[in-house]
C-alpha positions as CSV (number, residue, x, y, z in Angstrom):
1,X,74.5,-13.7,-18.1
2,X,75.4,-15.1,-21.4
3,X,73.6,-18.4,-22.9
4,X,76.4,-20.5,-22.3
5,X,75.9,-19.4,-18.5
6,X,72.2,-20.7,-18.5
7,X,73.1,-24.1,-20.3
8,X,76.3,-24.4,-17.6
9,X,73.3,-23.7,-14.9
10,X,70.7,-26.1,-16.4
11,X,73.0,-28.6,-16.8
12,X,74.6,-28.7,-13.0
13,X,73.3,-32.2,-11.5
14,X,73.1,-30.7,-7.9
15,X,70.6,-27.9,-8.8
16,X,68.4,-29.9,-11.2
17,X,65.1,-30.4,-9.6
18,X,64.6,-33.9,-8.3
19,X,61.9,-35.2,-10.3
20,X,60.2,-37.7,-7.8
21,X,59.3,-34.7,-5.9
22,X,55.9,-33.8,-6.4
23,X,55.9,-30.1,-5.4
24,X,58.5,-29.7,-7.6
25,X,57.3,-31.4,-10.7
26,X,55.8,-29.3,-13.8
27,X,52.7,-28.4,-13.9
28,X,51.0,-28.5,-16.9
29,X,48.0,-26.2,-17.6
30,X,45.3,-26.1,-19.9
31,X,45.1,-23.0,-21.9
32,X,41.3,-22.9,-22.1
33,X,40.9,-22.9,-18.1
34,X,43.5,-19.6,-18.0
35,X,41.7,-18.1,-20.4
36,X,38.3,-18.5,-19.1
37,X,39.9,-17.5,-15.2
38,X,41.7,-14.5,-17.3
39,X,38.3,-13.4,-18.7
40,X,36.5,-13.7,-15.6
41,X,38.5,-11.8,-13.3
42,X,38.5,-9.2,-16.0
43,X,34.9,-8.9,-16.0
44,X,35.1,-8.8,-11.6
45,X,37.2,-6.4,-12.1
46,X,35.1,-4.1,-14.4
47,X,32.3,-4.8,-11.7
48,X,34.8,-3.7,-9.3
49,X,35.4,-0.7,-11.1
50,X,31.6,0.2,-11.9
51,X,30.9,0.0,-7.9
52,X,33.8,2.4,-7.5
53,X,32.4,5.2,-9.9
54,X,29.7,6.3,-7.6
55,X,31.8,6.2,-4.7
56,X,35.1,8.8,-6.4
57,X,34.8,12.3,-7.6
58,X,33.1,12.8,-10.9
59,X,36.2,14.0,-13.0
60,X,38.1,11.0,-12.4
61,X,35.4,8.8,-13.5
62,X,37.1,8.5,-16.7
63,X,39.3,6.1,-14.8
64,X,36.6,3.5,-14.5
65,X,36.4,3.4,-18.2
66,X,36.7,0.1,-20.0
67,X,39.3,1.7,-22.3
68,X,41.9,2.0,-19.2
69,X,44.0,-0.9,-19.2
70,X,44.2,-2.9,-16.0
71,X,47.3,-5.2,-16.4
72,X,48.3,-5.0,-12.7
73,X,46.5,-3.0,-11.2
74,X,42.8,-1.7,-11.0
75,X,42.9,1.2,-12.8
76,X,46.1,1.1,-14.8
77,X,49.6,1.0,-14.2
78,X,50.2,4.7,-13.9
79,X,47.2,6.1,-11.7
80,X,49.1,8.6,-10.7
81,X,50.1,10.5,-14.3
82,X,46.4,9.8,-15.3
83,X,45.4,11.6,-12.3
84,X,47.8,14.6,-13.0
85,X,46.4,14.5,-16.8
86,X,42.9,14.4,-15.7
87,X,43.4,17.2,-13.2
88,X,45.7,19.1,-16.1
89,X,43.0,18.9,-18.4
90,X,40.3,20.4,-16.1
91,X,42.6,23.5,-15.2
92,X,42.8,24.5,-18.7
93,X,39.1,23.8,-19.4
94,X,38.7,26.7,-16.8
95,X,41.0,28.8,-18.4
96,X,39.2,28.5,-21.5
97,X,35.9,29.0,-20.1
C-alpha cells in the first residue's frame, strides 16, 4: 500500500472510530509506568531463568546468561541455533581433547 492509500483509509467516515465510545478511545500511557513494568518483568524473568539453571543440563547453562537477549521469548529468539552452536562447540572441544 502506498501513502495515499492510508490517508484515503484514515480519512473514510464509516471506518473512523466513533469517538464517544470508550473502548475505543486512545489510551494514553505514561512512559515512566512502561518502563518501570519493562524493567520488572525483565528482572522476573532473569529469576525465571536463574531457577531454570539447576533444573537443564550443564552445557546449556550458557543460555541462562544475562548476555542472551530475551525480546520474546525466555531465552532468545532463536533457541534452537543456540542450541546447535552450543552442542557444535562441545563436539569439537572433544576433538581437540
Amino acid at each position: 500500500m502506498c501513502e495515499e492509500d492510508y490517508k484515503q483509509i484514515l480519512d473514510n467516515k464509516i471506518i473512523k472510530r466513533p469517538i464517544n465510545h470508550h473502548a475505543l478511545a486512545p489510551v494514553e500511557c505514561n512512559a515512566q509506568i512502561l518502563e518501570a513494568l519493562k524493567n520488572a518483568n525483565y528482572h522476573n524473568n532473569l529469576g525465571r531463568r536463574f531457577i531454570i539453571k539447576s533444573e537443564i543440563n550443564p552445557r546449556y547453562n550458557h543460555l541462562c546468561s544475562e548476555k542472551v537477549s530475551m525480546k520474546r521469548f525466555l531465552f532468545g529468539d532463536d533457541v534452537s541455533q543456540s542450541a546447535k552452536t552450543i552442542e557444535d562447540s562441545a563436539k569439537l572441544k572433544n576433538k581437540f581433547s
